[in-house]
FIGUDO-936287 format. One record per residue (C-alpha): residue number from 1; residue in one letter; z, y, x. Coordinates in steps of 0.5 Angstrom, whole numbers, plus 500, padded with zeros to 3 digits. Example, Ala and Ser with C-alpha at 12.3 -4.5 7.8 and 13.67 -1.06 7.14 Angstrom:
residues 2
(1 a (516 491 525)),
(2 s (514 498 527)),
end
This chain:
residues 654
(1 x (148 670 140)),
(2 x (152 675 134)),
(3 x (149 675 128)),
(4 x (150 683 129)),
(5 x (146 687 134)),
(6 x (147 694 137)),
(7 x (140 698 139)),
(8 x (141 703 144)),
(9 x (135 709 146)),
(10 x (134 713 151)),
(11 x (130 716 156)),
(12 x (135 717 161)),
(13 x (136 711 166)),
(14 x (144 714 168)),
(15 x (145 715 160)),
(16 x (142 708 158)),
(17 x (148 705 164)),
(18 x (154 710 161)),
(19 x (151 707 155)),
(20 x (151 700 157)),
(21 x (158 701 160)),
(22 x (161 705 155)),
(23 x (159 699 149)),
(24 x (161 693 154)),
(25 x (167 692 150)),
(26 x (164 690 144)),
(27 x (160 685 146)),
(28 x (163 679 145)),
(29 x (162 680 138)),
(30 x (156 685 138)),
(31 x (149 683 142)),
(32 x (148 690 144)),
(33 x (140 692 147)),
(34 x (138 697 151)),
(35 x (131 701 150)),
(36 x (129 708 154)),
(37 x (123 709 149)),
(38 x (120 708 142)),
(39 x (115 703 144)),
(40 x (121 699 146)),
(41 x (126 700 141)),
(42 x (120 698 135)),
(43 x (120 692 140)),
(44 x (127 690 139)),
(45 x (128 691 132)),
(46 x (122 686 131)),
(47 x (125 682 136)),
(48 x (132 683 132)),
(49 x (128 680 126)),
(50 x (125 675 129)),
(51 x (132 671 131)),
(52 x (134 673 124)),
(53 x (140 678 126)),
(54 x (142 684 123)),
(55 x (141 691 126)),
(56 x (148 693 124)),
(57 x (149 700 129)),
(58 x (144 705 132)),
(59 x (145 710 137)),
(60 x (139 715 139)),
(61 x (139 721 143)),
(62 x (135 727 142)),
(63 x (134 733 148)),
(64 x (128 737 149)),
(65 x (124 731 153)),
(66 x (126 726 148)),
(67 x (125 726 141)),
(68 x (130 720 138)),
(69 x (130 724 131)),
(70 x (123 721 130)),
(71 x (126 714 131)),
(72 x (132 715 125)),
(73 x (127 717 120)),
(74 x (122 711 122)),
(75 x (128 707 122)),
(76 x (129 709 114)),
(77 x (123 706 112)),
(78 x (124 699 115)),
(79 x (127 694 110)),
(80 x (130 690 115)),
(81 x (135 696 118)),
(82 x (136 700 112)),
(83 x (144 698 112)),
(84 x (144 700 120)),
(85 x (149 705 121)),
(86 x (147 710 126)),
(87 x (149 716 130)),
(88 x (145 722 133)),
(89 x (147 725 140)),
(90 x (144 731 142)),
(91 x (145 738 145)),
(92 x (150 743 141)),
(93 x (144 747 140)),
(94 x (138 743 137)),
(95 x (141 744 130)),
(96 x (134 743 127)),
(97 x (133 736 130)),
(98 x (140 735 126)),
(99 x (137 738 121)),
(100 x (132 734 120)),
(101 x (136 727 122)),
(102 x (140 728 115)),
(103 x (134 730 110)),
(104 x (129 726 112)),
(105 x (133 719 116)),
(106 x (139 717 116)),
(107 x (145 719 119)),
(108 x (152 717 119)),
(109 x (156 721 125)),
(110 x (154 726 131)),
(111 x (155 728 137)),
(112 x (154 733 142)),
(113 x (154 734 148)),
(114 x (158 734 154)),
(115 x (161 727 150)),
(116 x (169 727 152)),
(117 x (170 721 155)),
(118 x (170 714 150)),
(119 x (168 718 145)),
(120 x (162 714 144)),
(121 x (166 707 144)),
(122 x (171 710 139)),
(123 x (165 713 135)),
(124 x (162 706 135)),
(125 x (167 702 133)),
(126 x (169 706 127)),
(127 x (162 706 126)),
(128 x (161 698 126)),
(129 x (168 698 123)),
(130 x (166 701 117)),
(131 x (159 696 117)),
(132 x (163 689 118)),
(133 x (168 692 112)),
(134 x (162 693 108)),
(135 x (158 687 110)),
(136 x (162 681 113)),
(137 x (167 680 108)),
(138 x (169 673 109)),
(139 x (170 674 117)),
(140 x (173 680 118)),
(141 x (178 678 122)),
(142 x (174 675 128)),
(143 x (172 682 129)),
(144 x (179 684 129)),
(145 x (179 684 137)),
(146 x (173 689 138)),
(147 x (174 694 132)),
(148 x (180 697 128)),
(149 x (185 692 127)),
(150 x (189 696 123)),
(151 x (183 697 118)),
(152 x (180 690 118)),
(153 x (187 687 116)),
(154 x (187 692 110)),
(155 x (181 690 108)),
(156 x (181 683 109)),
(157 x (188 683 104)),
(158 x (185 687 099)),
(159 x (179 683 099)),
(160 x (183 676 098)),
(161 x (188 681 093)),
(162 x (182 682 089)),
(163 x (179 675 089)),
(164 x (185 674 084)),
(165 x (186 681 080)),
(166 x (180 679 075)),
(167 x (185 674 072)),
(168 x (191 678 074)),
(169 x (194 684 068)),
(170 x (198 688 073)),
(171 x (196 691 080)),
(172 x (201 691 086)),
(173 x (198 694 091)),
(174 x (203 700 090)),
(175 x (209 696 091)),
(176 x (213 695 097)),
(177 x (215 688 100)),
(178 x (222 688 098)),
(179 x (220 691 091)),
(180 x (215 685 090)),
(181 x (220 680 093)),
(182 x (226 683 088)),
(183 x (221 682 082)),
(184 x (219 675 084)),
(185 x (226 673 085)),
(186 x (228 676 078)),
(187 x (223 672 076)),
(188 x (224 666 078)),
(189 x (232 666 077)),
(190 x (230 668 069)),
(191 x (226 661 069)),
(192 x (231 656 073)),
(193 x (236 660 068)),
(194 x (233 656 062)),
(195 x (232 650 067)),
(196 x (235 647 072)),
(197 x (233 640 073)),
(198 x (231 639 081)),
(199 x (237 644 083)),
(200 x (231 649 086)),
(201 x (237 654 086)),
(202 x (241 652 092)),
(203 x (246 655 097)),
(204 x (247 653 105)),
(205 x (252 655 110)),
(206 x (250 656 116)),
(207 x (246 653 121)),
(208 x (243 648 115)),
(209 x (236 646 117)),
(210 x (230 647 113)),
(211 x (224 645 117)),
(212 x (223 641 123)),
(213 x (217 643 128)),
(214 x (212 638 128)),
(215 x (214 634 122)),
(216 x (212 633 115)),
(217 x (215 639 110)),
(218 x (213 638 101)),
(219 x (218 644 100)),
(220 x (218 652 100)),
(221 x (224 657 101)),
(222 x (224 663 098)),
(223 x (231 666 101)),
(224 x (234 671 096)),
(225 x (241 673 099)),
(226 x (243 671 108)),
(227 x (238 670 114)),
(228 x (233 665 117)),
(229 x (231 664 124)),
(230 x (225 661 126)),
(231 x (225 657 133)),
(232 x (219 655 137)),
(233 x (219 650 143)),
(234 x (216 653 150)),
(235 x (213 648 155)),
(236 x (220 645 158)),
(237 x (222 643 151)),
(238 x (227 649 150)),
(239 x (228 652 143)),
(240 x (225 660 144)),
(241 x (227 665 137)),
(242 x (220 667 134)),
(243 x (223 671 129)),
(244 x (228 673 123)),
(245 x (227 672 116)),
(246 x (232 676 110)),
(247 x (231 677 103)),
(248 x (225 677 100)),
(249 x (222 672 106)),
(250 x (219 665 105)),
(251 x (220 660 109)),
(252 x (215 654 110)),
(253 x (210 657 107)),
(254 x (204 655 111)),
(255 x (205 648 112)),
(256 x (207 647 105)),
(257 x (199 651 103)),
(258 x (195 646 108)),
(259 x (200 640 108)),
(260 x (200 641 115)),
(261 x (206 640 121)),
(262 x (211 645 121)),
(263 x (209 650 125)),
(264 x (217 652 127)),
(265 x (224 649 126)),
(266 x (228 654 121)),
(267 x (235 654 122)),
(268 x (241 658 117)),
(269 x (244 663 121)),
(270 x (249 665 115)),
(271 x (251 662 109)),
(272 x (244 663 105)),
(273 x (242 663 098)),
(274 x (235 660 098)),
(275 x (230 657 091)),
(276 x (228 651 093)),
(277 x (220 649 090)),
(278 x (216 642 092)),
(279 x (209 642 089)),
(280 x (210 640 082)),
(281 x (216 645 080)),
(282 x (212 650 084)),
(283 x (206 648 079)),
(284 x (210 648 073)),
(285 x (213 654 074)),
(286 x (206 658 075)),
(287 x (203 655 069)),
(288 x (209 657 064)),
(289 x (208 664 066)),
(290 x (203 668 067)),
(291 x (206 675 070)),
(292 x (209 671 076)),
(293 x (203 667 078)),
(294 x (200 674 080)),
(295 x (207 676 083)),
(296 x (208 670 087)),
(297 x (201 670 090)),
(298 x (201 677 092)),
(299 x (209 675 095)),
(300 x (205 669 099)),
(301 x (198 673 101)),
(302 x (204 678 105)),
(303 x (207 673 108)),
(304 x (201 670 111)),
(305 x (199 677 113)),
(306 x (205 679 116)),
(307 x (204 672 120)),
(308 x (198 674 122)),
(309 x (199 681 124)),
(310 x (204 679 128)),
(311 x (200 674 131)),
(312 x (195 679 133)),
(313 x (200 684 135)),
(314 x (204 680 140)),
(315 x (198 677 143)),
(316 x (195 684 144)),
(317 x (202 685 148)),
(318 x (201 680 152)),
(319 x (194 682 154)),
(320 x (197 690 155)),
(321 x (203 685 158)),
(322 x (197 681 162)),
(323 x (194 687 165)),
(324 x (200 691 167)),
(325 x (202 685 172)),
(326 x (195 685 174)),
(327 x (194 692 176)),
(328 x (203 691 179)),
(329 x (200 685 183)),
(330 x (194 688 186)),
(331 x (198 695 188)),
(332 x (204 690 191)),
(333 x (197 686 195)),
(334 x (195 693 196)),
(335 x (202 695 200)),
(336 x (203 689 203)),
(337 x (197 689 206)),
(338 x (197 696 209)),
(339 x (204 694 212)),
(340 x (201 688 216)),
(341 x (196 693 217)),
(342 x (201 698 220)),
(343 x (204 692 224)),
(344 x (198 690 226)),
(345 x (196 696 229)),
(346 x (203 697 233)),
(347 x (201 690 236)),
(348 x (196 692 238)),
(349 x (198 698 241)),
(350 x (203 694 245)),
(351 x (199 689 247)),
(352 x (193 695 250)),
(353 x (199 695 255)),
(354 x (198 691 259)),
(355 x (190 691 260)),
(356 x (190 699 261)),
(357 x (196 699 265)),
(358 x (191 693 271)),
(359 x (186 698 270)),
(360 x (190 703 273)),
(361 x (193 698 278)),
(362 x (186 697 280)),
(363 x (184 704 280)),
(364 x (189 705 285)),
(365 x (187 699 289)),
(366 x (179 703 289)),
(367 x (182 710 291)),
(368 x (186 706 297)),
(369 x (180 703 299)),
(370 x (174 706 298)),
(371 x (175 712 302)),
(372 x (175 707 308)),
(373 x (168 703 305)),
(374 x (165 708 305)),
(375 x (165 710 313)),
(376 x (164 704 315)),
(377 x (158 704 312)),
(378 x (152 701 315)),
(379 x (158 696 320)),
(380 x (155 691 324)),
(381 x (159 686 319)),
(382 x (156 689 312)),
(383 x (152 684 311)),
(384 x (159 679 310)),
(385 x (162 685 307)),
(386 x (157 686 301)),
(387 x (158 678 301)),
(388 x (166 678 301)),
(389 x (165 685 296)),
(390 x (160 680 290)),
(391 x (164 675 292)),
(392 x (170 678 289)),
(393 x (167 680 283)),
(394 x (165 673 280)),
(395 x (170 669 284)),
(396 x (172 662 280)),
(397 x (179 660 280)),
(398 x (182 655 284)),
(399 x (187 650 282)),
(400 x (194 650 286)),
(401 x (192 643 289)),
(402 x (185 645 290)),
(403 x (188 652 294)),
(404 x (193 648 298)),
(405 x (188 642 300)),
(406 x (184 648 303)),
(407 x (189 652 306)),
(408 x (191 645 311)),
(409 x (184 644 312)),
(410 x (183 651 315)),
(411 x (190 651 318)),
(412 x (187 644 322)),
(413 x (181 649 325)),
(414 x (185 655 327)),
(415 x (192 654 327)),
(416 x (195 661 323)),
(417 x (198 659 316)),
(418 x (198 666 314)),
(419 x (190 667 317)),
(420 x (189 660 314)),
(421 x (192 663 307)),
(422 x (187 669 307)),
(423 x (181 665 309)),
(424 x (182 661 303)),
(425 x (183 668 299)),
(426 x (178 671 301)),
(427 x (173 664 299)),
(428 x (171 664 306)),
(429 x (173 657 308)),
(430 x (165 655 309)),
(431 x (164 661 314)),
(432 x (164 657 320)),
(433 x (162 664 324)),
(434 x (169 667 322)),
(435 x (173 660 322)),
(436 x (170 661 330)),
(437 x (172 668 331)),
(438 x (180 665 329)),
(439 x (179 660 333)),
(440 x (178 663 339)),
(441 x (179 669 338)),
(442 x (185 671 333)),
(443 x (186 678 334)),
(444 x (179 680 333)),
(445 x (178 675 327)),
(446 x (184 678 324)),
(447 x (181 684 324)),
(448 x (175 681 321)),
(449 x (179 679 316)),
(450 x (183 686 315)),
(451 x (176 690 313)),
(452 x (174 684 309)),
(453 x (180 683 305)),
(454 x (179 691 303)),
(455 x (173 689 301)),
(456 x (175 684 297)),
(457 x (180 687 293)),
(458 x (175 692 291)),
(459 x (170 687 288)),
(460 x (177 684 285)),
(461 x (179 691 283)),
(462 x (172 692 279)),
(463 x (172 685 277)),
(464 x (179 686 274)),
(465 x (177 692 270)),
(466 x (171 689 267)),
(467 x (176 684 264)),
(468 x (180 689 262)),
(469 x (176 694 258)),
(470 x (173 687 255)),
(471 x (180 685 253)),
(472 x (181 692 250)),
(473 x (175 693 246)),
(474 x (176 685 244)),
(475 x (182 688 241)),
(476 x (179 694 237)),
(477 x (175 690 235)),
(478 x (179 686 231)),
(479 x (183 692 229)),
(480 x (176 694 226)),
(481 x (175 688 222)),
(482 x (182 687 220)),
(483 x (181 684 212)),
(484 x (174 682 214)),
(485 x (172 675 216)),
(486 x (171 673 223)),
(487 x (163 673 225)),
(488 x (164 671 232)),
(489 x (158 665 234)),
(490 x (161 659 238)),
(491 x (158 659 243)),
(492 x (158 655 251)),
(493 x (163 657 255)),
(494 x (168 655 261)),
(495 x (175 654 258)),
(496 x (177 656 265)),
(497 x (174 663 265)),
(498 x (178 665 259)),
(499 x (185 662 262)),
(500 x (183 666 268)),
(501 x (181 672 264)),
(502 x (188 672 261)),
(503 x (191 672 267)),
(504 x (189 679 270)),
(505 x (192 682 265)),
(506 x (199 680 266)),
(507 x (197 679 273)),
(508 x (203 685 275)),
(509 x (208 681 271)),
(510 x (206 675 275)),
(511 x (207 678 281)),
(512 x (214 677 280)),
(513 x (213 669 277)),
(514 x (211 663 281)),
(515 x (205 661 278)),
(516 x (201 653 279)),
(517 x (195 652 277)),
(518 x (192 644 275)),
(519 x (185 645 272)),
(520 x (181 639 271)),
(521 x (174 642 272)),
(522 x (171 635 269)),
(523 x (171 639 264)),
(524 x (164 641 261)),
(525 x (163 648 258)),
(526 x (165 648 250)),
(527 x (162 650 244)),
(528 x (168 655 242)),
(529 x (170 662 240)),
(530 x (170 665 247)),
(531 x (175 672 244)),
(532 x (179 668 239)),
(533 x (181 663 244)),
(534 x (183 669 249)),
(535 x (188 672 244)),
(536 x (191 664 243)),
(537 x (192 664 252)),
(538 x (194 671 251)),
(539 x (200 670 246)),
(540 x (202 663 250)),
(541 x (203 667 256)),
(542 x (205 673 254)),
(543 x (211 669 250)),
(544 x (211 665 257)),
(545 x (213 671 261)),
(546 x (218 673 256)),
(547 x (222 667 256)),
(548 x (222 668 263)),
(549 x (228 670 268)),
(550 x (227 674 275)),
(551 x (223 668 279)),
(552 x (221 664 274)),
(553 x (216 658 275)),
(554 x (209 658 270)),
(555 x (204 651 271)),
(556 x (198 652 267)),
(557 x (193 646 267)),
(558 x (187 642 263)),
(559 x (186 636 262)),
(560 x (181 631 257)),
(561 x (184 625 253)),
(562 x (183 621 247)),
(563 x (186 623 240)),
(564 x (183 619 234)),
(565 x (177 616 237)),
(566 x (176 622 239)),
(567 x (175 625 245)),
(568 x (180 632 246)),
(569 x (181 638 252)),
(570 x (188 639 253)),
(571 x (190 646 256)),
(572 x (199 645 257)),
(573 x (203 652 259)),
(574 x (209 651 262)),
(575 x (215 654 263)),
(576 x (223 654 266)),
(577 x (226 660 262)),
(578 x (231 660 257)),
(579 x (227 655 252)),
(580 x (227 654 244)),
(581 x (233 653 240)),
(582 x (233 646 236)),
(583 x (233 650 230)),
(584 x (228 654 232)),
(585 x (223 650 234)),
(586 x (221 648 227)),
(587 x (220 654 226)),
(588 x (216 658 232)),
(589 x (209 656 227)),
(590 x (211 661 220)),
(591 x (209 668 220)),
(592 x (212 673 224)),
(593 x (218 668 226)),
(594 x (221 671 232)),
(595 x (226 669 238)),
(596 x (224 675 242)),
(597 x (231 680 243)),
(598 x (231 686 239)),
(599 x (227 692 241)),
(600 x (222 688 244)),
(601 x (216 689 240)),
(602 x (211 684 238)),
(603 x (207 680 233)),
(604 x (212 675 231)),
(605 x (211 670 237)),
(606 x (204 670 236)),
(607 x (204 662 235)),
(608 x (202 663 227)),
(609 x (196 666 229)),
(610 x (194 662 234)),
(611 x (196 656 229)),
(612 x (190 658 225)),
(613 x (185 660 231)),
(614 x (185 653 234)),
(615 x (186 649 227)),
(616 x (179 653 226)),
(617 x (176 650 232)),
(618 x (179 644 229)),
(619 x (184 642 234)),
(620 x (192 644 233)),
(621 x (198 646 237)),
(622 x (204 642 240)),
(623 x (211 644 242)),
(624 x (217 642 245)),
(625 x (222 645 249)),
(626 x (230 644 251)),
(627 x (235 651 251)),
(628 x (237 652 258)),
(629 x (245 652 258)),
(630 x (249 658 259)),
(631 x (250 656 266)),
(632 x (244 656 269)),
(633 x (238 660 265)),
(634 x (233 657 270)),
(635 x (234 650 267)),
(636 x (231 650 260)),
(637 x (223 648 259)),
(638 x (218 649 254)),
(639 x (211 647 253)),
(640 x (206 648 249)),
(641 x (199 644 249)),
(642 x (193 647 245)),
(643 x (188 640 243)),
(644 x (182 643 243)),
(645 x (176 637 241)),
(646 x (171 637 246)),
(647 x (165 635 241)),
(648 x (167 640 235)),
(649 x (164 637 229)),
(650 x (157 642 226)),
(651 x (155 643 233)),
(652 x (150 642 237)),
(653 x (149 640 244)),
(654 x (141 639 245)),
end
C-alpha cells in the first residue's frame, strides 16, 4: 500500500481503461482506483480514509451524460481531500461546466477533448509532482522514478539548503559550483595560512592514492588545482574509471560523513594540490569561522547531489539502454524466426515432391487399368477381382525373409519362379483354386494372373494416394503450426504401418535400389505419435537414398530388446553408400548440418529434427558409419537406429 492515492472517475467503461493504462506508470509509488460514478467514487474516498492514505490527485470527466463537475465541489467540502489536486476533462464546448469547477470547487488543470496521446499522464505527473514537492518533504527522492526528476532534486537541495539558512547570514543559491568552490578554497587557504600544524595543505604527484575501496577513510580532500579519477571494481575484480574529479571537487566525502568503506578508489592522475582535513581539523576549521560553515556546507550538499543526479542519470540510461537491446533482441528473434520460416517452407515444398509425384505415377497406373476393369465388368472371375482389388488397399508388409519363404513354397506346388513371385505379390498363396490352375494348367493361370495383377495394382494405386494425400497434408499441417506447440495425442499404432507408409513416397527412387525388409511382427502396437514418427522414417530414408549410388542396397528392420531394465523397440536403417566422414559423424544431430552436395536442398539431414521427435517419445537416436573409399563407392556403411521405449512412461495400456 502507498501512502498517496489517485481516484480516477468516469462513466465510460473504454475511457476508464485508457485511464488505467495511461496512469500505470505511476503506480509503483501511487494506489491508483478507478470508479464509473459518484456512488462509487464517495465509496473510494471513504475507503481511502479508512487505510489512512491521502488523496493526492483527482482525475474526473464531465460530457452531456456524465456530471464529473458535480463531484469537484463535493470534493471541497470534505476535510480529508482538501489538499487533492484535481484535473477536469471535458468537452471544448462545456464552458459552463468549467465555469463552474473553478468558482465553486477546485480546479488545478483542464483538459479537453480529443486528449494528445500521453497528455494525461504528463498532466498527472506534473500534478502529482507539484502535490509531493508540497507535501512529502522528507521522501521526495523516492518519487524521482515516477515524477519529474529534475524537479524533485531541485527541491529536494533546496529543502536540505533551507535546514541550514536560518542560522546561515549569505544565501548561495545564485552562486555557480566553481564560483562556490573558489570561495571555499580562498577561504580555507586564508585559515591554514595562519596555521598550519596537520599539513592539511598538500601536494601529490601523479597516480598518488587517495582512498581505497572497501577500506576505512578519516579524511576528506578538497582538490584545488590537478585531477582525480575514481575507479570502481566490476564483477571480474577489474577496475572500471566511474568519473573524473578537478578543481573545486571533494574526494571521500561520503565515507567521511557516515564512516562508512570507501565507495571507490581515488587515484591521482596529475600532479595535485589537494587541502587535506581529518574530523577534528575539519571541526576546528568550522567553528573558527562562521562564513565558511555555510560555504563548506553548500559545496558539500552539491557534491552529494551531483552524486546522486548522476546515479539517477546513469541508471535511468542503463533502463533506456535495457530496453533498447530488449526491443533489438525480440526484432533479431523476429528475423530469425521468419528466415527458419522461409526455410521451413522451402523443405517442405521439396519434400511435397516426392508424394505428389507417386500420386501422378498412381494416377498413371489408374488411367492404364481402369479402361480394362471396366469392360470386364461382371467377369466370371470378379468375385476374385474385387478380392484381389481390396486386397491391394489394405495389404500389410511382408519382410524379405517372410517373401522368399513364401516364394519357395509356391514354387513347390507349381514349379515357375516367376508365377510363384506374382502369386506371392498379389497375396494369393492360401488360394488353393488358383495354386490349382497354375499347377495344372499354366497358361490359363497366367492369365488369371495377368487380369489380376490389373486389379491389384489399382487397389495398390488408390492405397498408394490415400498415403500420399495424408503424408501431404501431414505436412501442411505442420507448416500450419510452425511456433505453435504439438498437440497430436499418442495413440496405438502398428510401428510397420508408418515405415510402410514411408516407403510409398520414395517408392520410384526405390525402384532403382534394393530394398530387404526384417520386421519383427512380435512387436505389439505402441502408444506413439503416429505423424511425427512418419517425419523421422522420412528423413532417415530420404538421407538413406541420398547417399546412395546407382544399385544401392537398403535393409530396414525391427527388433525388441533391453536397455536399462527397460524393454525398447529398435527399428535399424541401413545402407552401402558413401557413408559418413569421422569428423562429421559428431556432428550429424546439430542444426541444419549438412553433407548433401551443394544445390541439393534440404532441411539439414533432418537428423536434429528427428533428434527431438524421438527424445519426445523418450527414446534416442544412434549412428555409426564408415566412408567408403575412392575406389569403390559401394563399400561405405551407414547405420542408423531409433530406440523407442515399448511401454513409454505416462501411458496407459488398459
Amino acid at each position: 500500500m502507498n501512502q498517496y492515492a489517485v481516484i480516477c472517475l468516469d462513466n465510460n467503461p473504454v475511457s476508464i481503461e485508457q485511464i488505467r493504462q495511461e496512469l500505470a506508470p505511476l503506480a509503483p509509488m501511487f494506489d491508483i482506483y478507478t470508479v464509473d460514478d459518484l456512488e462509487e467514487a464517495h465509496q473510494a474516498l471513504e475507503y481511502v480514509q479508512s487505510r489512512d492514505q491521502t488523496v493526492a490527485l483527482v482525475v474526473t470527466h464531465h460530457h452531456s451524460g456524465f456530471s464529473g463537475v458535480q463531484f469537484l465541489v463535493e470534493l471541497e467540502q470534505l476535510p480529508h481531500t482538501k489538499t487533492a489536486h484535481t484535473i477536469l476533462v471535458s468537452s471544448s464546448t462545456d464552458i459552463q461546466a468549467i465555469l463552474t469547477a473553478v468558482n465553486e470547487g477546485r480546479l488545478n488543470h483542464c483538459l479537453t477533448k480529443p486528449l494528445q496521446d500521453n497528455l494525461l499522464f504528463k498532466t498527472a505527473q506534473k500534478e502529482l509532482t507539484s502535490f509531493v514537492i508540497k507535501h512529502a518533504q522528507d521522501d521526495l527522492l523516492s518519487y524521482s522514478q515516477v515524477l519529474d526528476h529534475q524537479r524533485l532534486l531541485r527541491s529536494h537541495i533546496e529543502n536540505k539548503i533551507r535546514t541550514y539558512q536560518s542560522g546561515f547570514i549569505h544565501d548561495f543559491h545564485d552562486l555557480t559550483d566553481s564560483e562556490l568552490a573558489e570561495k571555499v578554497v580562498s577561504a580555507l587557504h586564508e585559515f591554514f595560512s595562519k596555521t598550519d600544524e596537520t599539513k592539511a595543505l598538500r601536494h601529490y604527484s601523479s597516480d598518488h592514492l587517495l582512498t581505497k575501496e572497501g577500506e576505512d577513510n578519516r579524511f576528506l580532500w578538497l582538490i584545488t588545482k590537478g585531477e582525480v579519477a575514481l575507479y570502481k571494481k566490476d564483477q571480474l575484480s577489474q577496475q572500471r574509471e566511474v568519473v573524473r574529479h578537478t578543481k573545486g571537487n571533494l574526494v571521500g566525502g561520503m565515507s567521511f560523513v557516515t564512516g562508512e568503506p570507501s565507495f571507490s578508489t581515488a587515484i591521482t592522475l596529475t600532479p595535485t594540490d589537494v587541502i587535506k582535513l581529518d574530523k577534528d581539523v575539519f571541526s576546528q576549521v568550522m567553528h573558527s569561522n562562521s562564513s565558511l560553515l555555510p560555504l563548506f556546507t553548500n559545496l558539500l550538499l552539491r557534491h552529494f547531489n551531483r552524486r546522486l543526479q548522476r546515479s539517477i542519470n546513469t541508471k535511468i540510461t542503463l533502463q533506456e539502454t535495457l530496453e533498447s537491446l530488449e526491443s533489438a533482441h525480440e526484432q533479431l528473434l523476429d528475423k530469425e524466426k521468419m528466415a527458419m520460416l522461409g526455410q521451413l517452407i522451402a523443405g517442405v515444398a521439396h519434400e511435397l515432391n516426392n508424394p505428389i509425384a507417386a500420386i501422378l505415377r498412381s494416377i498413371e497406373t489408374l488411367s492404364v487399368n481402369i479402361e480394362s476393369i471396366l469392360e470386364n465388368a461382371g467377369h466370371e472371375n470378379y468375385s476374385k477381382q474385387m478380392n484381389t482389388f481390396a486386397s491391394a488397399k489394405n495389404i500389410q508388409p511382408l519382410s524379405t525373409s517372410q517373401e522368399r519363404e513364401q516364394v519357395n513354397s509356391v514354387i513347390e506346388i507349381i514349379g515357375n519362379r516367376s508365377l510363384a513371385k506374382k502369386v506371392v505379390k498379389l497375396q494369393l498363396t492360401n488360394d488353393k483354386t488358383i495354386l490349382e490352375t497354375l499347377k495344372n494348367s499354366p497358361k490359363a493361370g497366367k492369365e488369371l494372373l495377368t487380369d489380376l495383377e490389373r486389379y491389384h495394382l489399382v487397389g495398390n494405386s488408390i492405397r498408394s494416394i490415400q498415403v500420399c494425400s495424408a503424408r501431404i497434408a501431414d505436412m501442411v499441417k505442420s507448416l500450419k503450426s510452425y511456433a505453435r506447440e504439438d498437440d497430436e495425442k499418442l495413440n496405438l499404432v502398428d510401428i510397420h504401418e508408418g515405415i510402410e507408409d514411408t516407403l510409398v513416397i520414395f517408392e520410384n527412387r526405390l525402384k532403382r535400389h534394393h530394398i530387404e525388409k526384417y520386421y519383427d511382427h512380435t512387436i505389439p502396437t505402441m502408444y506413439c505419435q503416429s505423424l511425427a514418427l512418419q517425419q523421422v522414417w522420412t528423413n532417415l530414408i530420404s538421407n538413406t537414398l541420398d547417399a546412395l549410388s546407382e544399385s544401392g542396397r537398403v535393409v530396414i528392420s525391427t527388433s525388441q530388446t533391453q536397455f536399462d531394465d527397460t524393454p525398447f523397440v529398435v527399428i535399424e536403417i541401413e545402407d552401402n553408400g558413401h557413408g559418413i566422414q569421422a569428423g562429421n559423424l559428431a556432428m550429424i544431430f546439430e542444426p541444419n548440418f549438412t553433407t548433401k552436395k551443394e544445390g541439393n536442398f534440404g532441411l539439414g539431414i533432418g537428423l536434429s529434427i528427428s533428434q527431438q521427435i524421438v527424445a519426445a517419445h523418450q527414446g534416442f537416436i544412434k549412428a555409426e558409419s564408415t566412408p567408403a573409399t575412392p575406389e569403390n563407392e559401394q563399400d561405405g556403411y551407414t547405420k542408423i537406429q531409433v530406440w523407442l521405449p515399448l511401454h513409454p512412461q505416462g501411458t496407459s495400456y488398459e
